[in-house]
PyMOL commands that place a pseudoatom at each C-alpha (Angstrom):
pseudoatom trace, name=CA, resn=UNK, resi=1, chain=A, elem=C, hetatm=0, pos=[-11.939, -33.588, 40.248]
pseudoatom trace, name=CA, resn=UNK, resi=2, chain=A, elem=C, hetatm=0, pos=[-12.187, -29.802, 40.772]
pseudoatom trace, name=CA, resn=UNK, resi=3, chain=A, elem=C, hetatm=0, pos=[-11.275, -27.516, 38.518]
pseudoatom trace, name=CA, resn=UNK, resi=4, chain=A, elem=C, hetatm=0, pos=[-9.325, -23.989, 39.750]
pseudoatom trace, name=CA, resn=UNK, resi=5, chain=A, elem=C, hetatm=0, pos=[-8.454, -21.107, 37.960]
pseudoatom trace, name=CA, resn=UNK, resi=6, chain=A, elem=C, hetatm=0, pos=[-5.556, -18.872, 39.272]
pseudoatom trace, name=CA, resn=UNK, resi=7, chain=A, elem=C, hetatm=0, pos=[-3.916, -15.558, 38.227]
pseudoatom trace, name=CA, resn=UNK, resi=8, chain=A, elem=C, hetatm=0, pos=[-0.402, -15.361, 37.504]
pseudoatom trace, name=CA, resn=UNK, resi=9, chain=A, elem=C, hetatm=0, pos=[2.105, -12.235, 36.589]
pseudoatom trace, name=CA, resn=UNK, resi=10, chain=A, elem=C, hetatm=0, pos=[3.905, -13.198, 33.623]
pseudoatom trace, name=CA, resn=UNK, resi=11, chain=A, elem=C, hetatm=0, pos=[7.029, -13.811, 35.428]
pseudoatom trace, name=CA, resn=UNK, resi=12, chain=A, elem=C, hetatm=0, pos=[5.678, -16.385, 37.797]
pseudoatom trace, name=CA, resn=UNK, resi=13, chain=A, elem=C, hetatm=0, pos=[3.918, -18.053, 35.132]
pseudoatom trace, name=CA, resn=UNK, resi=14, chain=A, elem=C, hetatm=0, pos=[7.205, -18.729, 33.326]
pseudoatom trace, name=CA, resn=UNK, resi=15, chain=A, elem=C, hetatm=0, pos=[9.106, -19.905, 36.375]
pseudoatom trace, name=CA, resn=UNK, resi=16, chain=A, elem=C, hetatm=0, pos=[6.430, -22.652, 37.489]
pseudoatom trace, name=CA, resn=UNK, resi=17, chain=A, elem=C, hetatm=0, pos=[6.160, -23.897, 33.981]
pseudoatom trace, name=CA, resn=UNK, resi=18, chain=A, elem=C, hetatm=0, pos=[9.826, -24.254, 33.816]
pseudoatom trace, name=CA, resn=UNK, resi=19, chain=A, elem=C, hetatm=0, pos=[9.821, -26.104, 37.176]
pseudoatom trace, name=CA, resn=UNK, resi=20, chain=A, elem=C, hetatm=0, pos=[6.871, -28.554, 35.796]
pseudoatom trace, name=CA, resn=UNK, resi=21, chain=A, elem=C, hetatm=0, pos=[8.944, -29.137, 32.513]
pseudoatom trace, name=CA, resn=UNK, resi=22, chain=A, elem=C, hetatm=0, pos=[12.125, -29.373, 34.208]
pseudoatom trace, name=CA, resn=UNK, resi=23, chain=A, elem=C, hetatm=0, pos=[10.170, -32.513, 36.918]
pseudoatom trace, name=CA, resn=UNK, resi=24, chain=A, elem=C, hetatm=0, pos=[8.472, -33.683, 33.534]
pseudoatom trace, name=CA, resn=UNK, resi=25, chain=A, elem=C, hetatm=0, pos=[4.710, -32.728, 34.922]
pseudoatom trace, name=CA, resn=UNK, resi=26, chain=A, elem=C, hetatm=0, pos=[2.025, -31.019, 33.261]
pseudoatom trace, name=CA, resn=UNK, resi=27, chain=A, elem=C, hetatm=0, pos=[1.536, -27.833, 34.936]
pseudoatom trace, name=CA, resn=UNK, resi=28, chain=A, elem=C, hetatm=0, pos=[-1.833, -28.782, 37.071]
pseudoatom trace, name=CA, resn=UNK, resi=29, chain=A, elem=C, hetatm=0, pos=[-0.233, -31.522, 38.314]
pseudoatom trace, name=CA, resn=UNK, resi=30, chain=A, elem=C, hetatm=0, pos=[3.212, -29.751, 39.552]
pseudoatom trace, name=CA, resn=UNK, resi=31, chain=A, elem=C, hetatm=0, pos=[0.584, -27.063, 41.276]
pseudoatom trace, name=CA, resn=UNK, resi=32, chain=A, elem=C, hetatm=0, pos=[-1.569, -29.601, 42.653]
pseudoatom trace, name=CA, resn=UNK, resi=33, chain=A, elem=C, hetatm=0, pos=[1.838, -31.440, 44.213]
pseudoatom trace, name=CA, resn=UNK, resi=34, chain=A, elem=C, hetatm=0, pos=[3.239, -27.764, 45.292]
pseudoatom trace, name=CA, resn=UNK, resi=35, chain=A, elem=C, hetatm=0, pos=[0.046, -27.265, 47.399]
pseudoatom trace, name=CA, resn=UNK, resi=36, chain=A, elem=C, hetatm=0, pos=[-0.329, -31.007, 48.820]
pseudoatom trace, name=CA, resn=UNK, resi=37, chain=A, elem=C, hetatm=0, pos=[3.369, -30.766, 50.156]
pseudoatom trace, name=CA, resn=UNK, resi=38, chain=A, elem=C, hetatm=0, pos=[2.385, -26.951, 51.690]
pseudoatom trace, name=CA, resn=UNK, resi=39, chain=A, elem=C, hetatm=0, pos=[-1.138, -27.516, 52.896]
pseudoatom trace, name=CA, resn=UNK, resi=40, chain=A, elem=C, hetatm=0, pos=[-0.233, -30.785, 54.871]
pseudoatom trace, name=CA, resn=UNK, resi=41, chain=A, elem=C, hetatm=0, pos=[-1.677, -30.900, 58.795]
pseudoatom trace, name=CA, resn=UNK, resi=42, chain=A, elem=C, hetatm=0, pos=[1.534, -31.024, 60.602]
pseudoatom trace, name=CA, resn=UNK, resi=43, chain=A, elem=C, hetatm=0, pos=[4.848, -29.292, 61.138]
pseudoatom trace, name=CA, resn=UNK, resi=44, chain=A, elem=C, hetatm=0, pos=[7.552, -29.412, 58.676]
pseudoatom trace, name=CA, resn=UNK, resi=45, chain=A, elem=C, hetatm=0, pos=[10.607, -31.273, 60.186]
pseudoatom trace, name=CA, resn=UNK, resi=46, chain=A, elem=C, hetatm=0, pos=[12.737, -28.594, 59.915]
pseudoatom trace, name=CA, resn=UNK, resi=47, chain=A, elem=C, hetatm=0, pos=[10.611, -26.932, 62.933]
pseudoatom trace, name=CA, resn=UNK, resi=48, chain=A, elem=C, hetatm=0, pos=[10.280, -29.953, 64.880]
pseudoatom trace, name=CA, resn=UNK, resi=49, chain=A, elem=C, hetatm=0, pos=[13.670, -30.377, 64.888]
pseudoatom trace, name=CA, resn=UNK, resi=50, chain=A, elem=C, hetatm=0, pos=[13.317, -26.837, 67.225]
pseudoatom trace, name=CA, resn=UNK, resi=51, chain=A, elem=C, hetatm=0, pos=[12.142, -28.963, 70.196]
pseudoatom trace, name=CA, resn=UNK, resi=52, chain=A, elem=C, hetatm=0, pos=[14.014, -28.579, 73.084]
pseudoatom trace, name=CA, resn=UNK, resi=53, chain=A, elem=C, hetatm=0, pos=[16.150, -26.181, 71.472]
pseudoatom trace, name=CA, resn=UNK, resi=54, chain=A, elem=C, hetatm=0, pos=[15.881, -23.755, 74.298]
pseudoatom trace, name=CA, resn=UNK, resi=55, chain=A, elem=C, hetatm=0, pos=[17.506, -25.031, 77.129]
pseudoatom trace, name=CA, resn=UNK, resi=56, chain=A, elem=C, hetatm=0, pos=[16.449, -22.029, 79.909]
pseudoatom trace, name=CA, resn=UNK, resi=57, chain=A, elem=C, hetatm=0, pos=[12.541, -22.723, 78.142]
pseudoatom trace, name=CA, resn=UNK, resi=58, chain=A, elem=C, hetatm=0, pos=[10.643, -23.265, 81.492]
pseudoatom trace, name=CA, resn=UNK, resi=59, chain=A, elem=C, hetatm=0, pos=[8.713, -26.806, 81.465]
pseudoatom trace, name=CA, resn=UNK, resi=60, chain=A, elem=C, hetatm=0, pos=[4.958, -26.853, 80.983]
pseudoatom trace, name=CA, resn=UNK, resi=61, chain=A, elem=C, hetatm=0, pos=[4.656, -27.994, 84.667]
pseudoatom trace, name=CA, resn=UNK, resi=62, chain=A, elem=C, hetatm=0, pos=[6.843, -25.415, 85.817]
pseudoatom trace, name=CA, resn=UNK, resi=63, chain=A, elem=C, hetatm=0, pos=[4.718, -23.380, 83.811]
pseudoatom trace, name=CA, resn=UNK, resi=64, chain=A, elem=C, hetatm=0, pos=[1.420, -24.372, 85.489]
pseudoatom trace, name=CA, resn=UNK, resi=65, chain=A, elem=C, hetatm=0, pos=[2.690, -24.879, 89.160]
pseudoatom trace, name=CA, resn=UNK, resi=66, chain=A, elem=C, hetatm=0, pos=[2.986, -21.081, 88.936]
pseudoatom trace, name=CA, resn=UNK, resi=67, chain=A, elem=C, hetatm=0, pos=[1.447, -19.370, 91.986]
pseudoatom trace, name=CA, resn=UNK, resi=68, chain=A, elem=C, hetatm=0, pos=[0.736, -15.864, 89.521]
pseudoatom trace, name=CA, resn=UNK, resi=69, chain=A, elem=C, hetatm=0, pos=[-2.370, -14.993, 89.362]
pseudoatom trace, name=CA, resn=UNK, resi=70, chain=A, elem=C, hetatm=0, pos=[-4.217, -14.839, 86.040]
pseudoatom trace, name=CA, resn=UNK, resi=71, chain=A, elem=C, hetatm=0, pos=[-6.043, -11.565, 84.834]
pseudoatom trace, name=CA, resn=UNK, resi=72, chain=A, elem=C, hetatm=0, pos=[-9.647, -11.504, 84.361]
pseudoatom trace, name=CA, resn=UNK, resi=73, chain=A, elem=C, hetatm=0, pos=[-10.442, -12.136, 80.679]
pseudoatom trace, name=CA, resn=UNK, resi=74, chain=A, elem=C, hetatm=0, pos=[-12.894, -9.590, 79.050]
pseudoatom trace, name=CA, resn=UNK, resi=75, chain=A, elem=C, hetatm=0, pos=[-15.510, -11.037, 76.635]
pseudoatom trace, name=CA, resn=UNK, resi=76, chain=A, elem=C, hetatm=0, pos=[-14.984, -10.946, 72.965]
for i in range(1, 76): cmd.bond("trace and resi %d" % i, "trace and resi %d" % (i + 1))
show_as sticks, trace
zoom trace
């Protein structure tokens, strides 16, 4: 198991050890949740929920039966 050492201002400090007392976790394990939930590989449902939102959104195949020319790309 790794070990990690992280700098808090006082304030912050107080506030996530009142969140890991008030979920009845020891601090390192109410960080290591806090990141797991935040570092997951895929979009939070409150953004997928977007899709399709926009109904005037052009379709990808619209998109790419476009007759527009595309600009010549510079190197990087």
């Amino acid at each position: 198991m790794g070990q990690v050492t992280i700098y808090l201002d006082s304030e912050t400090e107080a506030k996530a050890r009142a969140a890991a007392r008030a979920e009845g976790l020891p601090l390192s394990k109410w960080v290591a949740g806090r990141i797991r939930r935040r570092a997951r590989g895929e979009w939070p449902e409150a953004v997928r929920a977007l899709a399709g939102a926009w109904p005037d959104l052009p379709s990808a195949e619209r998109i790419r039966k476009s007759e527009a020319k595309d600009i010549t790309r510079g190197r990087v």
